[in-house]
LUMLO-925284 format. One line per field, with one value per residue: residue number from 1; residue in one letter; y, z, x of N, C-alpha, C in turn. Coordinates in steps of 0.02 Angstrom, whole numbers, plus 32768, in hexadecimal, padded with zeros to 4 digits. Example, Ala and Ser with C-alpha at 12.3 -4.5 7.8 and 13.67 -1.06 7.14 Angstrom:
REM residues 2
pos (1  2)
code (a  s)
n.py (7EE4  7F90)
n.pz (8186  8162)
n.px (8294  8282)
ca.py (7F1F  7FCB)
ca.pz (8186  8165)
ca.px (8267  82AC)
c.py (7F5B  8002)
c.pz (8186  818A)
c.px (8294  8285)
//
This chain:
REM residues 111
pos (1  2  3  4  5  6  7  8  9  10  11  12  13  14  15  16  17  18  19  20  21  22  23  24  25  26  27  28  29  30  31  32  33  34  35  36  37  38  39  40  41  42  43  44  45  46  47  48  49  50  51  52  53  54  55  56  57  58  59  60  61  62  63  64  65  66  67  68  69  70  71  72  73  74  75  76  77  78  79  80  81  82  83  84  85  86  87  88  89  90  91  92  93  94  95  96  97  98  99  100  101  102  103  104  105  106  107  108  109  110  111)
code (x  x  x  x  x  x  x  x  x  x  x  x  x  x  x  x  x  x  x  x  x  x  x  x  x  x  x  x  x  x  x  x  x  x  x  x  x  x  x  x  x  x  x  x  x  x  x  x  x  x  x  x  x  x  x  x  x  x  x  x  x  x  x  x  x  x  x  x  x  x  x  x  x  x  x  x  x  x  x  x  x  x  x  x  x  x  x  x  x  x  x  x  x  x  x  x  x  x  x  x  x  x  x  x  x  x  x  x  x  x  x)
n.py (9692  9624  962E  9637  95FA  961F  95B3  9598  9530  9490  9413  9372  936E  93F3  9410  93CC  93F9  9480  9457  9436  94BA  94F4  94A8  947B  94EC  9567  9549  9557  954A  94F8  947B  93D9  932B  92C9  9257  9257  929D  9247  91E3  9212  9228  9220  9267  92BD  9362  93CF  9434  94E1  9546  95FE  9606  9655  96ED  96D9  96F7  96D7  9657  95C4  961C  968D  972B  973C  9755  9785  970C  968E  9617  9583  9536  9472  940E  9382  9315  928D  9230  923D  92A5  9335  93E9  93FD  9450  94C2  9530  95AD  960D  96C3  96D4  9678  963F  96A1  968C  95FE  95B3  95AC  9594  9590  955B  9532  956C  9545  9530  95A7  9567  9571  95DC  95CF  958A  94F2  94D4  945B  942B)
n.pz (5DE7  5E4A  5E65  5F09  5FAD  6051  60C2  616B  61F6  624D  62C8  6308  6396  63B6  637B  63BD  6436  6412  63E4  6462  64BD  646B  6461  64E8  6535  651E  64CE  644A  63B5  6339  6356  6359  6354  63E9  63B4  6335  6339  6384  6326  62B7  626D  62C2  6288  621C  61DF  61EF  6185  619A  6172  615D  6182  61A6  6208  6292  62FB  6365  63EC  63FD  63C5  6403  6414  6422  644E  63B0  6361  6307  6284  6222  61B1  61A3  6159  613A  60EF  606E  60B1  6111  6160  6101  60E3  6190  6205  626B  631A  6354  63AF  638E  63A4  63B3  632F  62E9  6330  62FE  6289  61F3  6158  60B9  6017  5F71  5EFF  5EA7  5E03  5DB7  5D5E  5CA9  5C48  5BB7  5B2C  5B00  5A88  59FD  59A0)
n.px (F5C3  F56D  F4B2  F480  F413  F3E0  F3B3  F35B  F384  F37B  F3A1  F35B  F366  F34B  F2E2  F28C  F29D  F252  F1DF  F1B3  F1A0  F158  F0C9  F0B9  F0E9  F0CE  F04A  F039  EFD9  EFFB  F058  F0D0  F0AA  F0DB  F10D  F119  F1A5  F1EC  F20C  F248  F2ED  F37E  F3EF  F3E0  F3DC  F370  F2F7  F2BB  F22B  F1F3  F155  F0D9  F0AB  F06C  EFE0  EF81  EF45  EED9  EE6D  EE7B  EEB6  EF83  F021  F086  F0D1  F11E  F0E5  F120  F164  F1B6  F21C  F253  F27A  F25F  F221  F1D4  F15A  F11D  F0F6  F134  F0CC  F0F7  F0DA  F139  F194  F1C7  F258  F295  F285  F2D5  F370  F37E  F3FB  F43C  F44A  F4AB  F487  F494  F429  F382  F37A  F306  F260  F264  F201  F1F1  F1E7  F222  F29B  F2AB  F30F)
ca.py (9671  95FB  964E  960E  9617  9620  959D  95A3  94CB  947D  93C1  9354  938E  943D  9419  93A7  942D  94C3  9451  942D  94F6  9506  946C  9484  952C  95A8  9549  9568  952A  94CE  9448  93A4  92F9  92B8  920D  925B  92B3  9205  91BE  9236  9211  925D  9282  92FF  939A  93EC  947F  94F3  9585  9620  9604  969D  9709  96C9  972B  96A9  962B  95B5  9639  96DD  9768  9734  977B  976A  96B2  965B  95DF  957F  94E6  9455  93EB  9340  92D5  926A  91F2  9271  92E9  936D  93E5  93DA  9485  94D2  957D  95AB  9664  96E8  96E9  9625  962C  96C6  9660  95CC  95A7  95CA  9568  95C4  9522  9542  9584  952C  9568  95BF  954C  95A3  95E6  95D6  953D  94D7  94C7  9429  941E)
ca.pz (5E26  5E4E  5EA7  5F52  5FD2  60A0  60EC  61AD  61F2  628C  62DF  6316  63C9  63B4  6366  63E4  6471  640B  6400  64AE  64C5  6443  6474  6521  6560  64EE  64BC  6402  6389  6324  636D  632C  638C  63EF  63A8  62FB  633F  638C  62DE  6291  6285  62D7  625C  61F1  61EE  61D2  6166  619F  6149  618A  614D  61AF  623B  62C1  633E  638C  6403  63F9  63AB  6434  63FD  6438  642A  637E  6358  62C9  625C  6214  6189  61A6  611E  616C  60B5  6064  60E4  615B  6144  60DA  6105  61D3  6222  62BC  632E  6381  63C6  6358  63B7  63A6  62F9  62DF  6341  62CB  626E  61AB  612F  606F  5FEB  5F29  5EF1  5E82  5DC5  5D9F  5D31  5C76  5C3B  5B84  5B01  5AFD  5A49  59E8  596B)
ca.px (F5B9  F521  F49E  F46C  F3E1  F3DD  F375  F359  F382  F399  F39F  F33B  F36C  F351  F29A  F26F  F28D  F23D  F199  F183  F19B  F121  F0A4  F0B3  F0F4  F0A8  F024  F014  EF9E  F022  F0A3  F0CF  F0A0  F126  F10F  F12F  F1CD  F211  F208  F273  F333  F3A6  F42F  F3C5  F3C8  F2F9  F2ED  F27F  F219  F1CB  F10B  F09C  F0A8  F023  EFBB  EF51  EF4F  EEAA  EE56  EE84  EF0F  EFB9  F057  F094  F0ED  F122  F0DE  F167  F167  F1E0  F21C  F284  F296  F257  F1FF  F1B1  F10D  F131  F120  F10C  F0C6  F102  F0EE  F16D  F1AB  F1ED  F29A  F2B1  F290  F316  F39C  F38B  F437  F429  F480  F4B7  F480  F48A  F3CF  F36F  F36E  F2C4  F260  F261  F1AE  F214  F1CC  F266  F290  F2C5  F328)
c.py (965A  961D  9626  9617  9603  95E8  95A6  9542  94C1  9419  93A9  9369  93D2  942D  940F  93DB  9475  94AD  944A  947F  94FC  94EB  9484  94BB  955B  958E  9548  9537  94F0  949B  940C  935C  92D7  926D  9217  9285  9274  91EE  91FA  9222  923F  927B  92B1  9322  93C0  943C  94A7  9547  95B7  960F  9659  96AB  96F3  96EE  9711  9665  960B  95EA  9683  96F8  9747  975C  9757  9736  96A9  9628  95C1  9535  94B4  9423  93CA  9305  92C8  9230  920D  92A3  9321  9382  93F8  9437  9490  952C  9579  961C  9685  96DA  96B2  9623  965D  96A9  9628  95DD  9599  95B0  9588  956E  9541  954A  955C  954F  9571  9590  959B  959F  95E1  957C  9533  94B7  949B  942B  93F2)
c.pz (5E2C  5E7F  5ED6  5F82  601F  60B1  613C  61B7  6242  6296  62ED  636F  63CF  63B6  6387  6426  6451  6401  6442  64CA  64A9  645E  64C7  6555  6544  64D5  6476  63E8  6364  633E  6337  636F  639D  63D1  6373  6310  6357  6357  62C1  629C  62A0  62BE  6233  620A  61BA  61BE  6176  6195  6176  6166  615F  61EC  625F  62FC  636A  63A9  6413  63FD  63CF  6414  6437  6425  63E8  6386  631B  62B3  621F  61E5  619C  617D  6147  612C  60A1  6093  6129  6147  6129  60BE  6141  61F0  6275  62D2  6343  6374  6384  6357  63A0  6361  62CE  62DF  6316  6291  6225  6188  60EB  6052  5FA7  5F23  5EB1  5E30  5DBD  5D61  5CFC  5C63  5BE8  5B60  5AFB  5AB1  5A1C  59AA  5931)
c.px (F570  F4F4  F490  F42C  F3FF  F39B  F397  F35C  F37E  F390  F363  F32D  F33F  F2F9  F268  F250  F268  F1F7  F181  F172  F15D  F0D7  F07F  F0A7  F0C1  F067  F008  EFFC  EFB2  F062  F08B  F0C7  F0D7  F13E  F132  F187  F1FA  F238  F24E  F2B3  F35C  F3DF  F425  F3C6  F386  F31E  F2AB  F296  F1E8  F189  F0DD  F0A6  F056  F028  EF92  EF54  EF03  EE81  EE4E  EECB  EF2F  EFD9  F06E  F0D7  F0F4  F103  F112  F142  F1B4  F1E9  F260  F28B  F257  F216  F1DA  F179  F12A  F0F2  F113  F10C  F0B3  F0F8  F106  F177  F1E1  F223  F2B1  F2BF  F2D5  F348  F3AB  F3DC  F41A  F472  F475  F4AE  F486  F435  F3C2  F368  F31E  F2A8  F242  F215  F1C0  F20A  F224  F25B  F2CC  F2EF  F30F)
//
């Protein structure tokens, strides 16, 4: 059987409303500009990665938050960093994909 991995995804929707949380409500250090969130299409679905547990909000202890990578293709910043709340990023919907094969550290040998 092929192995697989878990990424964490969501819409364009979803992303939209967890930056203005982010941006707006909470404040954190990282959002994305809404101009660049316009632009985006709305039929993708964004993969996003946990990157680092964050403690700071313009440079004072907060409660701990996420720092999150988002990867949207091809044709979009890669890859686009957001904070957002522990819980939000838990909740996120998680998709099983085939895993990439490990590249070999093994001289590939010619015949």
């Amino acid at each position: 059987m092929a192995e697989t991995k878990k990424y964490k995804y969501l819409n364009k929707e979803y992303l939209d409303r967890i930056n203005y949380l982010s941006r707006d409500v909470m404040k954190y250090n990282r959002s994305l500009p809404q101009d660049l969130i316009d632009r985006l299409p709305e039929e993708r679905f964004y993969i996003i990665t946990f990157s680092m547990l964050h403690e700071h909000i313009a440079g004072k202890p907060a409660e701990p938050h996420v720092r999150c990578l988002i990867y949207g293709g091809p044709d979009v910043p890669n890859p686009m960093i957001l904070d957002m709340e522990m819980g939000l990023y838990e909740m996120l919907p998680e998709a099983e994909v085939p895993a990439e094969p490990e590249p070999s550290n093994e001289p590939e040998v010619v015949a």
